[in-house]
N, C-alpha and C positions, 0 to 999 in steps of 0.2 A: 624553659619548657615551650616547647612546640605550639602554637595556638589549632584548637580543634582537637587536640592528641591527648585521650583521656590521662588521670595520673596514672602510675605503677600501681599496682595493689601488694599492700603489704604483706611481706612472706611469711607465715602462720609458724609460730615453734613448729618444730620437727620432733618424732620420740625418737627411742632408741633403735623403734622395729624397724622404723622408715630405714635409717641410715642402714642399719643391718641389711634391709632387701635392695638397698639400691647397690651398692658395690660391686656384689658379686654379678648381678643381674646386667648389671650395663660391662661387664667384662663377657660376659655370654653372649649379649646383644652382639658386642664388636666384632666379636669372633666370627658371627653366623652371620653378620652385615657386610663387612667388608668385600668378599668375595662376591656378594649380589651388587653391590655398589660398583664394583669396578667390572661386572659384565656390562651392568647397564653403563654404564661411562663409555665405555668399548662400543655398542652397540648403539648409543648417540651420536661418535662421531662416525660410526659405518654409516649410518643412515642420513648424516650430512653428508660424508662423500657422496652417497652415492645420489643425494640430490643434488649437489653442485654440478657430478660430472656426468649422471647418467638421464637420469629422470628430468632436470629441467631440456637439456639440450633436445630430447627424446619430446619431452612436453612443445618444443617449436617446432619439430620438424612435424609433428602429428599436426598440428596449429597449420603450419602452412600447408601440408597436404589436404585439409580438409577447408583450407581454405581455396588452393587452385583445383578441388575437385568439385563441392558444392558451391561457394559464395561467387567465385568468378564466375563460370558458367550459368548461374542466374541472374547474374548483373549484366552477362552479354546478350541475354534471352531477353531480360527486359527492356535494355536502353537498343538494342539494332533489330528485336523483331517484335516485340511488344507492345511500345510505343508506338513505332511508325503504322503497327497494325490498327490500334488504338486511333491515333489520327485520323487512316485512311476510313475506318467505319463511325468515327463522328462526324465525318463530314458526308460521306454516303446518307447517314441518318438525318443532316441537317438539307440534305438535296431533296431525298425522298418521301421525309417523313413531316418535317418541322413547315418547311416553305407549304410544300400542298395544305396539311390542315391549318396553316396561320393563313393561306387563301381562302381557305373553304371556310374560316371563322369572321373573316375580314367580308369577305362578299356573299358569304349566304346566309350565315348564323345570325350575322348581326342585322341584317332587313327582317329576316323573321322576327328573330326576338323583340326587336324595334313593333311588328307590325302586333305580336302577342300583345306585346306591353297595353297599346292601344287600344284590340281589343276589349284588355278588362279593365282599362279605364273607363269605356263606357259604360261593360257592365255595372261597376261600381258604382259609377254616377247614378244607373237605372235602378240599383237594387237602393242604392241611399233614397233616392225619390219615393220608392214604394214604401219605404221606412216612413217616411216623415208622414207622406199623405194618408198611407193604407192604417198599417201595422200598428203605428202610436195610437191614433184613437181608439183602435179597436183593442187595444191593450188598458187604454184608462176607462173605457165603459166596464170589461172584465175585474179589472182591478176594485171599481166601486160595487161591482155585484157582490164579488166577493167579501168585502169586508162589514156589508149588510147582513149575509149569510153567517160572519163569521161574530158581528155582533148578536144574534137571538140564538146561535148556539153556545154563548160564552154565558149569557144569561140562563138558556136551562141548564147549564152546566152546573154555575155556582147552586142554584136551586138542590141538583140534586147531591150535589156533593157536602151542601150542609146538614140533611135527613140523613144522607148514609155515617157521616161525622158524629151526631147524635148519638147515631143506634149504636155503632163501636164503644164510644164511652159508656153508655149505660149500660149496656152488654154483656161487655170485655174488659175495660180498663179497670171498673169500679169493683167488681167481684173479684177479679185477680189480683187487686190493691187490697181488698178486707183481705184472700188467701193468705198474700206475704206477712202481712203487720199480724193478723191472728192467731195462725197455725203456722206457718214454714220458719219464721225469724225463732219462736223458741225452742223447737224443734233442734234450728242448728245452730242456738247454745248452747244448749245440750250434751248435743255430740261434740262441739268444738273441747268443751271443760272434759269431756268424756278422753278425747284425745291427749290433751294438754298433761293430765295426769300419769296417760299410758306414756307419753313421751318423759316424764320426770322420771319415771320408772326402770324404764330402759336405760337413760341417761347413767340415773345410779347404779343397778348393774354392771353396766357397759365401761362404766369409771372403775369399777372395785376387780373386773376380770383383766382389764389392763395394766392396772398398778401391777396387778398378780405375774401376768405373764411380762412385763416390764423387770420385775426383778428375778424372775425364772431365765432369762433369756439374757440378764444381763450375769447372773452369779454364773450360768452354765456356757455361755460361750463370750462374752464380750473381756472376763478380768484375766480367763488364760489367755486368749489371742493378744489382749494388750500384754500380758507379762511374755509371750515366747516372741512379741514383736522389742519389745524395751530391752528382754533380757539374752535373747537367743539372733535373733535376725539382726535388727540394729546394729551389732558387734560383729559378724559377720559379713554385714554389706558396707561396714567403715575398711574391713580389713581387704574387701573385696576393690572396695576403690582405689585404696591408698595402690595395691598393688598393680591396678590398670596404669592410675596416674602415671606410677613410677617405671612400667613398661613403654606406657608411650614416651615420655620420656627419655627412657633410655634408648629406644629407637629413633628419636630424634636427635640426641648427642652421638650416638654410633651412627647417625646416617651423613651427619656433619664433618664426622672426624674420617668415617671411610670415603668421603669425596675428595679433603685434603689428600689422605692418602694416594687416592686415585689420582689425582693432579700428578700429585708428586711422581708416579710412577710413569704416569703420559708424558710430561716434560723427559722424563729421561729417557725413557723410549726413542720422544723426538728430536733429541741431542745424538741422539747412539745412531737413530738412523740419519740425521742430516750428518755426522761425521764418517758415517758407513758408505751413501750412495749420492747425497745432496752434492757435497763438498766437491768429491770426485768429479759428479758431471758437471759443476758449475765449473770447476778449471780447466777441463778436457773440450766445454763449449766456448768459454773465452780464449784457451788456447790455439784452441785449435782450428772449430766450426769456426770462428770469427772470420777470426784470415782467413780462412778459406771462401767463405760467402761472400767476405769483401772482393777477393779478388776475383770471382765468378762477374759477380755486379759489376767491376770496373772493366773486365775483359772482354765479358760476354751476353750483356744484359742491356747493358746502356747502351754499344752498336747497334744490337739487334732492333731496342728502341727507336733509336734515330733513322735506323733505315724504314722501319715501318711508320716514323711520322712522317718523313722524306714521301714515301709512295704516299700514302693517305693524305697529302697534299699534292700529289699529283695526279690522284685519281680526281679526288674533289675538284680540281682546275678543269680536269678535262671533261667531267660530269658538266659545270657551270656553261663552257662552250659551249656541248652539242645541247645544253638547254635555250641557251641565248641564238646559236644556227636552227634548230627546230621552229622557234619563238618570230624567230624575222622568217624564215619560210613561210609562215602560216600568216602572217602577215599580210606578205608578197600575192598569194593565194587568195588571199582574200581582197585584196587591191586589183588582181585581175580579174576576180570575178564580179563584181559588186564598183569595183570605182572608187574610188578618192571619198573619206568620209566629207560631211559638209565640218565645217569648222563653225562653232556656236560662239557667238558674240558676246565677247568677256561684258560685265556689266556688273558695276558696286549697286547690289539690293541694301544694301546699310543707306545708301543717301538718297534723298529722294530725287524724283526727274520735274521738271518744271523750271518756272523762275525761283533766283538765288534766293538761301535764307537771311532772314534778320538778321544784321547786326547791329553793335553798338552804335557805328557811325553813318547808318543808314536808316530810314524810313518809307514805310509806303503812306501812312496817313496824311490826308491833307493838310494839318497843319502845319507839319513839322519836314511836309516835301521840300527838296531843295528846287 
C-alpha cells in the first residue's frame, strides 16, 4: 500500500435491482457514447494539428511583427534620441540652473544666514538678561500675592461649604432616608409579591397551552411528514440514487471503453493513410528528390559557393587597401600641415627615479656602510 493513499472502501452487497439496471443501462450508455467519444478524439487531434502547424507558427510571426513594429522602434527612440536628448538637457540644467543657485547659496545665502544667525544671538542673549533681572522677580512677588489671596479665600470657602453641608443633610438627606425605610420600601414589597404571583400564573397557563399545542402540532403534522418521509420518500430517494450512481457509472465505463475504441480506430486510420500517401512520398523522396538535390548541391551549389567566397575575399582585400591608402593619406596630410608629431619619452612609472633601492647586499646606514 502506497503511503499517504487512503484504503479502498469496501464494496456494499449489491440487490437484485442494482444488477438489473446496470446492464441494460451501460449497453445504452455505449451505444450513445461512442459516437461523442470519437468526434471528440477527432476534434482533439484537429485542434493539435492545427496548433502545431497553424496557430503556433502564426503565434511568432504575430510575436515578431509586433515586435519590429512597436518594441524596436521604441528601443531606437530611446537609446539614439532620448537619451542623448536626456544628457544634453541635464547638463544645460547643470550649467544653468545648479552652478548659479549653488553660487548664489555659497556667496550670498550663506553671509546672510551667518549674519541672521547673529543677529538673534544677540537678541536671545538680551531677552535672557530681561528674563533673569526684569521678569523673574516680578513673577515671585506675583506669585506670593497670589497665594495670600488664594489662602483667605480657601478659608471662607471651607467656612461656607460646611453650613451649606449642614443644611443638605438636615434638609434633604434625613427626610428622604425616613421616605424610603417608611413608605417606598413596603410599598414595593407589595407590588414585587403582587407580581411574583402574576408571573406563577402565567407561567402555569403558558405551560398547560403549550403541552396542548405541543401535541396538536405534533399528532397533526409532525407523525405523517415522519411516516411519508420513512415510508414514501426514503425508498424513493434510495431508488433515486442507486440509479444516478449507476448512470454515472455507466458513463464513465462507456466513456473508457469508447476511447479504446476510438484509439483503435485512429491507429488504423493512421496505418491506412501512412500505407496510402506516407509510404509513397517517403520512397518517391529518397528515390528520387534525393539524387536529385544531391546532385544540384554537387554540380551547382557548391561552385556557386566558392566563387562568391572567392569574390567576397576579394572585395574584402580591396576594401582593407584603399582603408590602409586613405589611412597613410591622411596621415601625409596631416604631417604637411602640422609637422612631425614630438615623440614622448618612454619612461617605467612602476619604478621609482632617484637613487637605487635596498637590497640585501647593500646599505645606506651608518653602521653597516661599507
Amino acid at each position: 500500500m502506497e503511503l499517504g493513499k487512503p484504503p479502498p472502501r469496501p464494496r456494499q452487497p449489491e440487490g437484485c435491482l442494482t444488477v438489473a439496471i446496470r446492464v441494460p443501462l451501460r449497453i445504452v450508455v455505449l451505444v450513445l457514447v461512442v459516437p461523442v467519444r470519437m468526434a471528440w478524439d477527432a476534434l482533439v487531434v484537429t485542434g493539435r494539428f492545427l496548433r502545431d502547424t497553424v496557430l503556433r507558427p502564426l503565434g511568432r510571426a504575430l510575436q515578431w511583427a509586433g515586435r519590429a513594429l512597436f518594441v524596436w522602434p521604441f528601443v531606437g527612440l530611446w537609446r539614439y534620441v532620448l537619451v542623448p536628448v536626456g544628457t544634453a538637457l541635464a547638463w544645460l540644467g547643470t550649467v544653468l540652473v545648479v552652478a548659479p543657485a549653488l553660487w548664489v547659496y555659497r556667496y550670498v545665502l550663506t553671509p546672510v544666514g551667518h549674519a541672521v544667525a547673529w543677529l538673534a544671538r544677540g537678541a536671545a542673549a538680551g531677552l535672557a538678561w530681561a528674563y533673569a533681572r526684569v521678569l523673574r522677580p516680578i513673577g515671585h512677588a506675583v506669585t506670593w500675592l497670589l497665594k495670600g489671596i488664594g489662602a483667605v479665600l480657601a478659608a471662607v470657602g471651607v467656612g461656607v461649604y460646611t453650613a451649606v453641608a449642614w443644611l443638605v443633610r438636615y434638609l434633604l438627606v434625613v427626610p428622604a432616608r425616613w421616605l424610603y425605610d417608611r413608605v417606598l420600601t413596603p410599598v414595593g414589597r407589595a407590588v414585587a409579591w403582587c407580581v411574583r404571583g402574576l408571573g406563577w400564573l402565567l407561567g402555569v397557563l403558558g405551560t398547560g397551552i403549550g403541552v396542548a399545542l405541543y401535541w396538536t402540532l405534533r399528532v397533526l403534522f409532525v407523525l405523517p411528514a415522519l411516516a411519508l418521509w420513512r415510508w414514501v420518500l426514503a425508498p424513493v430517494g434510495r431508488f433515486l440514487a442507486v440509479l444516478a450512481r449507476e448512470v454515472g457509472d455507466a458513463l464513465g465505463h462507456a466513456w473508457r471503453i469508447a476511447g479504446r475504441i476510438s484509439r483503435a480506430v485512429g491507429r488504423a486510420l493512421g496505418t491506412l493513410f501512412r500505407w496510402i500517401f506516407v509510404e509513397p512520398l517517403r520512397r518517391v523522396y529518397r528515390t528520387v528528390l534525393t539524387p536529385v538535390g544531391h546532385l544540384v548541391r554537387d554540380a551547382v551549389l557548391r561552385p556557386v559557393a566558392e566563387g562568391a567566397r572567392v569574390v567576397g575575399r576579394a572585395v574584402r582585400e580591396a576594401l582593407a587597401g584603399a582603408r590602409d591608402t586613405v589611412r597613410q593619406a591622411r596621415a601625409d596630410f596631416r604631417r604637411m600641415l602640422f609637422g612631425e608629431p614630438r615623440q614622448r619619452a618612454e619612461s617605467n612609472r612602476r619604478e621609482p627615479h632617484g637613487p637605487a633601492t635596498r637590497t640585501l647586499g647593500s646599505s645606506t646606514t651608518a653602521l653597516t656602510k661599507d
